[in-house]
DRENGU-828690 format. One record per residue (C-alpha): x, y, z; residue in one letter. Coordinates in steps of 0.25 Angstrom, whole numbers, padded with zeros to 4 digits, always signed. Layout:
XYZa
...
***
This chain:
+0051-0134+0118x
+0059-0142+0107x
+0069-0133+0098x
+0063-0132+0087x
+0074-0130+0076x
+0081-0141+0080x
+0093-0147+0075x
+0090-0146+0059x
+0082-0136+0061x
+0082-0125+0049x
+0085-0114+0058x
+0097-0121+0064x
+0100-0126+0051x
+0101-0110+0047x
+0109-0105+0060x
+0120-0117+0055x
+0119-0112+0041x
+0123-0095+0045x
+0108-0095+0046x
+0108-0094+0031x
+0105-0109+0025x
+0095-0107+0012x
+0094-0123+0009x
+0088-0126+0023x
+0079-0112+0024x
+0064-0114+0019x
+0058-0110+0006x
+0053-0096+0012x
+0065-0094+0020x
+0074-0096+0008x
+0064-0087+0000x
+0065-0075+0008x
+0078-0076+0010x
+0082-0076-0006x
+0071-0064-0006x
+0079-0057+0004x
+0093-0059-0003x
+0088-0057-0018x
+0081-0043-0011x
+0095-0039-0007x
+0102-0031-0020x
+0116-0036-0016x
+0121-0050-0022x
+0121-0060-0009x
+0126-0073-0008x
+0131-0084+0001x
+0141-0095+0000x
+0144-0107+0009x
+0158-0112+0014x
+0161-0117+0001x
+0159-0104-0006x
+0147-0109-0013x
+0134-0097-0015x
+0122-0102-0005x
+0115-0090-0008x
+0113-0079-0019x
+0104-0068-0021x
+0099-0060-0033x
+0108-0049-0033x
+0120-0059-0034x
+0112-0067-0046x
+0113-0053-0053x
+0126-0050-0050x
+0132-0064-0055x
+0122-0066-0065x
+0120-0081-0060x
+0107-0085-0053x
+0105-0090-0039x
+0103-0105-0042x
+0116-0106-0051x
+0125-0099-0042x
+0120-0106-0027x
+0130-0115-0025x
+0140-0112-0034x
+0155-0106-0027x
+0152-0091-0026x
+0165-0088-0034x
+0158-0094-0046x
+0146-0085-0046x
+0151-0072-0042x
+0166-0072-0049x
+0170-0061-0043x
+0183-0055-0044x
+0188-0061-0029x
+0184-0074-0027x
+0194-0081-0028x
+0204-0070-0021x
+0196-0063-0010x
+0182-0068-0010x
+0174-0058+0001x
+0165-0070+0006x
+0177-0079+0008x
+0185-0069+0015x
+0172-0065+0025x
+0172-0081+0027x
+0188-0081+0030x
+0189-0068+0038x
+0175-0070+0044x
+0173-0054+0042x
+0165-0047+0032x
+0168-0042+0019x
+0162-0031+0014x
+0160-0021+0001x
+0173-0029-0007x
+0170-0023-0023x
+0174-0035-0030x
+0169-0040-0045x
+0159-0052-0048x
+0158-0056-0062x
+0144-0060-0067x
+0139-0072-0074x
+0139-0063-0089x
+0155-0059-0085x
+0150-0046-0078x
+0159-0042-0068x
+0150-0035-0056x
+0157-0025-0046x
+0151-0029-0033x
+0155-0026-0017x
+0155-0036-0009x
+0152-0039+0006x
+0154-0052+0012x
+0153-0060+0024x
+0153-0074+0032x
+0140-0083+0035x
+0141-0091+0046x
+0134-0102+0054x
+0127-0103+0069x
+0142-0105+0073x
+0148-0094+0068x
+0156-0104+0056x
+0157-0098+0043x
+0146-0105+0033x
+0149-0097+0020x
+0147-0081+0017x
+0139-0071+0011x
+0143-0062+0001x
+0134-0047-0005x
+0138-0042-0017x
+0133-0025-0021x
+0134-0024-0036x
+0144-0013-0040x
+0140-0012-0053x
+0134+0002-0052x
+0143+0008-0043x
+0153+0005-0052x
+0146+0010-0065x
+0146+0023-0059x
+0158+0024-0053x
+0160+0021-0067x
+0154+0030-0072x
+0160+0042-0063x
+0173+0039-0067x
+0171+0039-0080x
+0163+0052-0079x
+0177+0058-0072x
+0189+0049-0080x
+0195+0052-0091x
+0205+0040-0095x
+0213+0037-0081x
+0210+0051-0077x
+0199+0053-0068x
+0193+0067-0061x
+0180+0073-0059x
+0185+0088-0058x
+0181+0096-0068x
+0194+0102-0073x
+0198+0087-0075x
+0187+0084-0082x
+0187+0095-0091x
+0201+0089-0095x
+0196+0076-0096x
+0185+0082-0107x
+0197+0087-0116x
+0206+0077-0115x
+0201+0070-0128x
+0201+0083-0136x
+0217+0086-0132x
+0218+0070-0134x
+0215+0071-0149x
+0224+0081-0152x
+0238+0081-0153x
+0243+0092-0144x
+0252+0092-0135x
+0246+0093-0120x
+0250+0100-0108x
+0247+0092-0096x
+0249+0102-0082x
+0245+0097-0068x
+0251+0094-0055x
+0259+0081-0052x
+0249+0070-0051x
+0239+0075-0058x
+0237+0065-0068x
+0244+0073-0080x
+0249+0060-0085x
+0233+0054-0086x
+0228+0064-0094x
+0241+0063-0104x
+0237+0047-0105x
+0222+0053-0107x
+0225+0062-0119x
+0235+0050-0124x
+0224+0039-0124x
+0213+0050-0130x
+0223+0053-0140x
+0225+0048-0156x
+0239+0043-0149x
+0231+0035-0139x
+0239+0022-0147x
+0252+0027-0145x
+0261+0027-0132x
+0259+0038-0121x
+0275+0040-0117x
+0276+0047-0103x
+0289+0055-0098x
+0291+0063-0086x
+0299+0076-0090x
+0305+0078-0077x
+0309+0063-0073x
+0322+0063-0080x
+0334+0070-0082x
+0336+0079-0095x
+0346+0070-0103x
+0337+0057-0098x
+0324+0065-0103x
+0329+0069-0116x
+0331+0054-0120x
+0319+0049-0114x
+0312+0059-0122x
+0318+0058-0136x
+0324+0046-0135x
+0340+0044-0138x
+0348+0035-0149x
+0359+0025-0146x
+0370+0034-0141x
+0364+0046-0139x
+0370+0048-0124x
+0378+0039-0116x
+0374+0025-0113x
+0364+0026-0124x
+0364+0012-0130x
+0353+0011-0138x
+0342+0019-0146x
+0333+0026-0132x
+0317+0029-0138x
+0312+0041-0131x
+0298+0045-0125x
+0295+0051-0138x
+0298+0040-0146x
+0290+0031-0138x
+0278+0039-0138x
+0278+0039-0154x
+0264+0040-0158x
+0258+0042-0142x
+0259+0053-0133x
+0272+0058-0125x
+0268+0062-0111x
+0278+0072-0105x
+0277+0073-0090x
+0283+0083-0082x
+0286+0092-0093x
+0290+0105-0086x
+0302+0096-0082x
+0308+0094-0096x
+0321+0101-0097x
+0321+0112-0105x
+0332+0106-0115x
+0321+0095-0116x
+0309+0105-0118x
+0316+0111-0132x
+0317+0096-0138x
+0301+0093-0133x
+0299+0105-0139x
+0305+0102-0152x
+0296+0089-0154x
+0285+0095-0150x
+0287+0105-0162x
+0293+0095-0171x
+0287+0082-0166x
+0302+0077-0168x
+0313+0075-0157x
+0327+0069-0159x
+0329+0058-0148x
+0344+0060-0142x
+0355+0054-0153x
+0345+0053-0164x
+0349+0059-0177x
+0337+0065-0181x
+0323+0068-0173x
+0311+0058-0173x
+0298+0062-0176x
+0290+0064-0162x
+0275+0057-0163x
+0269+0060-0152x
+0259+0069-0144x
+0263+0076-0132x
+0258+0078-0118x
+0265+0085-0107x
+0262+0087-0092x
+0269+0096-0081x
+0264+0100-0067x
+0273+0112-0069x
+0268+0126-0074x
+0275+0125-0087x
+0270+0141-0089x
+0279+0145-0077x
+0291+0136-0081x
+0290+0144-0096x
+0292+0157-0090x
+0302+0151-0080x
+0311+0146-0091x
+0309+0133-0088x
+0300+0127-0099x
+0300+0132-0113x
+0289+0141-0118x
+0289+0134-0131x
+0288+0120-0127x
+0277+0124-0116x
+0268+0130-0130x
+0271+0119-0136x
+0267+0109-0126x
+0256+0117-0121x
+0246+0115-0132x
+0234+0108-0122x
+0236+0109-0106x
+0228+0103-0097x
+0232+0106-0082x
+0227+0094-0074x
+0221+0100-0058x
+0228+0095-0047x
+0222+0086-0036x
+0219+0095-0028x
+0212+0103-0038x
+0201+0091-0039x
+0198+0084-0026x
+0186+0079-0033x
+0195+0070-0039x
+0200+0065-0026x
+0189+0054-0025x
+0188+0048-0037x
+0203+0046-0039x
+0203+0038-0025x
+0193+0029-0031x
+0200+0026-0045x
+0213+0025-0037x
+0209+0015-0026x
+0200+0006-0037x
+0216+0006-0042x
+0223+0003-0030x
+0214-0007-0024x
+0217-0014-0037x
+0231-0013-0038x
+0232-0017-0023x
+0219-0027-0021x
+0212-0021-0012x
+0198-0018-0010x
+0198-0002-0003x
+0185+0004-0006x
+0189+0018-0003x
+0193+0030+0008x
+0186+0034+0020x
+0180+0047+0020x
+0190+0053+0029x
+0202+0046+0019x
+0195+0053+0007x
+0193+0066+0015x
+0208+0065+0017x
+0210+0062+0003x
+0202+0075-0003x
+0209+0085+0007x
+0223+0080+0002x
+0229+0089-0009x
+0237+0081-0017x
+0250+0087-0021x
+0251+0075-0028x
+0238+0074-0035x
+0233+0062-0040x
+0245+0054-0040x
+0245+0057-0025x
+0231+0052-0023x
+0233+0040-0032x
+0247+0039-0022x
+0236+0041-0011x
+0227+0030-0014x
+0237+0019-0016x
+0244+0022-0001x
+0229+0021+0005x
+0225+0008-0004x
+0239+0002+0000x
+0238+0005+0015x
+0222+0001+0016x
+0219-0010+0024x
+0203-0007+0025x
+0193-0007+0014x
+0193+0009+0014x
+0205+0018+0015x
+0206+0027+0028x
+0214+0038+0033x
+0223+0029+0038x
+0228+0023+0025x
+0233+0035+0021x
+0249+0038+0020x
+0254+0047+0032x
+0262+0055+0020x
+0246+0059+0015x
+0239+0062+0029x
+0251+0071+0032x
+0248+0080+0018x
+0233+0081+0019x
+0234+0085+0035x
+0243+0097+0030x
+0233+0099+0018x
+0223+0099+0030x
+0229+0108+0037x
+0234+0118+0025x
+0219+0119+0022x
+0215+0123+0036x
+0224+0132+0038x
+0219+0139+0023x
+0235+0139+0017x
+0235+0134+0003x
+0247+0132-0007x
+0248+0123-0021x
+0249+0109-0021x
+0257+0106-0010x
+0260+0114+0003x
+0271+0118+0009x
+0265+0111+0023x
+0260+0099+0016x
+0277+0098+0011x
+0281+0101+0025x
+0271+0092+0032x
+0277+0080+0023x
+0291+0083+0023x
+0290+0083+0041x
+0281+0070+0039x
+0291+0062+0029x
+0306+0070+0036x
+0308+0077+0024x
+0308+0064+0014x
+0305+0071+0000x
+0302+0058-0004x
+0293+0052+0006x
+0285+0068+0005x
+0286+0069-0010x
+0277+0053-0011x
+0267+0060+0001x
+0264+0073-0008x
+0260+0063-0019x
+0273+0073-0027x
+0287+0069-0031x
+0299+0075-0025x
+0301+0085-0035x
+0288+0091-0033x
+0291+0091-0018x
+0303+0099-0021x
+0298+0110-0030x
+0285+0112-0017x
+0297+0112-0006x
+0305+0122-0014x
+0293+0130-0018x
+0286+0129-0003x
+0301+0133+0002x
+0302+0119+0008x
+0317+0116+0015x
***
């Protein structure tokens, strides 16, 4: 019996074609092989060896806004204009490496200019042989997905602040009403718990929202240093002083002055704040005469400022005077709620800032993640996040990528709870464990609690650490 297909048969033909060969299939064949693609809701197309679209559903006509007769033939580059053709093009890359790609979130901009949030999944055709012949690409439209993700976010965000905890967002709800006015605000919380993000939120909600917002930390400088960096000091005024020195409150003239940390501001420095605060006037250092002071004032401390007054250690009148509105910011720990959403807003960051293409933890990363406590709070997840991005090498962050310094801290969290013993903040075993782990470098321990070392200090003279 004589083969049948022969040498120029249409089945052969097909086989050497990656069994995909439209221009040679019959009418009927081609027909139900259209009807099948344009059934299919994801955008798909095929492209030859030289890049050039062979075939292309419905789904991808909507998407691009260009029908199926103008863009078959054309380079796909030119249809889909999507943000990585030229620099990491999926069905390029599947061609090359020979391996699929899959679920890539990239941006395809439509004929009207719209740019569509797609994934994308790609892979290689080959022939009879096993020889590459051109690829296949899917694309999902996004577009919903991100609308409400969208629309979550900014159910939960105020400015660059973002929770979903109900104490948050009661904050959030009055932040326009303490905005308007011109009092002086009180900002407490623990280290890292974004005090400085709600002093830029009532700034830019504020009839000063124009003006400068001029941030300094009360306790990053020495007393003599401070004074001048506050108030300013003329030509002369100490030695080496050459020339005319504007100070912080100069600078924020017609803005808001943030002072951080203000439970460290010397009590010499307390009476002169005081003094502008009463007087909205202050004399910079070597001036003749005092300067008038146009600015609104916030302040922030993660120290109990109450305690500190009955101490000796803070003045009663300035703590009146500065405590007109207080807002006490929950830690962390006190919102683990938040934990998930701040991952997602910080790896969209870092995948970014270090282009790559992570698309999130595995639940027994995240689990670890939502036990932690974070002494830190949210500068130590944000930390967090960055270590795991950078040491990533797979689509979706692991247990693996995590820093040591953090799996030794959430072990001793792990165990703290098992065995029913609790303390504020940070324990006196979490300390221990990472003073063995890093030989007693404050440094190195200090940078793993997500704290600085004077934090450190304070817990190991409080927790009677030697």
């Amino acid at each position: 019996m004589s083969d049948k297909r022969g040498p120029n048969s249409t089945e052969e033909k097909n086989e050497k074609l990656g069994g995909f060969a439209p221009d040679i299939m019959s009418d009927k064949e081609l027909q139900t092989i259209n009807t099948i693609l344009d059934s299919v809701a994801d955008a798909i197309f095929t492209v030859d060896e030289d890049m050039k679209i062979t075939t292309y559903n419905k789904a991808a006509e909507s998407i691009t806004g260009i029908p199926a007769e103008e863009a078959i033939g054309r380079p796909c580059h030119e249809v889909f204009r999507a943000d990585v053709c030229f620099t990491a093009c999926p069905v390029k890359e599947a061609i090359e490496t020979g391996m699929p790609v899959t679920d890539r979130e990239v941006h395809v901009t439509g004929k009207n200019g719209r740019h569509v949030p797609v994934s994308i999944s790609a892979n290689v055709l080959r022939d009879a042989n096993g020889r590459p012949v051109g690829g296949v690409e899917t694309m999902r439209d996004q577009s919903l997905i991100h609308v409400l993700q969208q629309e979550i976010e900014n159910k939960f965000t105020f400015g660059d602040l973002l929770s979903r905890n109900k104490i948050m967002n009661k904050l959030f709800a009055i932040i326009p009403d303490i905005a308007a006015s011109e009092a002086t605000v009180l900002i407490k919380g623990d280290s890292g718990t974004g005090k400085e993000l709600f002093a830029k939120a009532i700034h830019e909600n504020s009839p000063r929202k124009d003006g400068p917002l001029v941030i300094i930390n009360c306790g990053a400088l020495p007393e003599p240093l401070l004074e001048a960096e506050i108030f300013g000091a003329r030509r002369g005024a100490y030695t080496g002083s050459i020339e005319n020195r504007p100070g912080r409150l100069e600078m924020a003239k017609g803005g808001t002055l943030f002072l951080d940390e203000l439970g460290d501001l010397p009590l010499p420095l307390q009476v002169k704040l005081l003094r502008v605060l009463e007087n909205h006037e202050y004399q910079p250092l070597g001036a003749p005469s005092p300067e008038k002071a146009d600015v609104r004032f916030i302040a922030a401390t993660h120290r109990n400022l109450e305690q500190m007054v009955d101490r000796g250690e803070f003045r009663r009148d300035l703590f009146f005077r500065i405590n007109v509105v207080s807002l006490t910011i929950p830690s962390l720990k006190e919102r683990p709620e938040d934990i998930p959403l701040l991952v997602d807003k910080f790896l969209k960051r870092f995948n970014s800032i270090y282009h790559k293409n992570i698309k999130g933890f595995s639940p027994e990363a995240m689990q670890l993640m939502l036990e932690h406590d974070y002494p830190g709070n949210v500068r130590e997840l944000l930390n967090l996040v960055e270590q795991t991005v950078i040491l990533c090498k797979q689509r979706e962050i692991t247990v693996e990528c995590f820093p040591e310094s953090f799996l030794v801290t959430t072990n001793a969290v792990r165990r703290r709870k098992r065995t029913g013993a609790s303390s504020p903040h940070l324990s006196k075993e979490v300390i221990i464990d990472a003073l063995e782990k890093f030989h007693g470098n404050k440094g190195k321990v200090s940078k793993a609690l997500g704290i600085d070392r004077t934090t450190l200090w304070r817990w190991m003279k409080r927790l009677d650490i030697q």
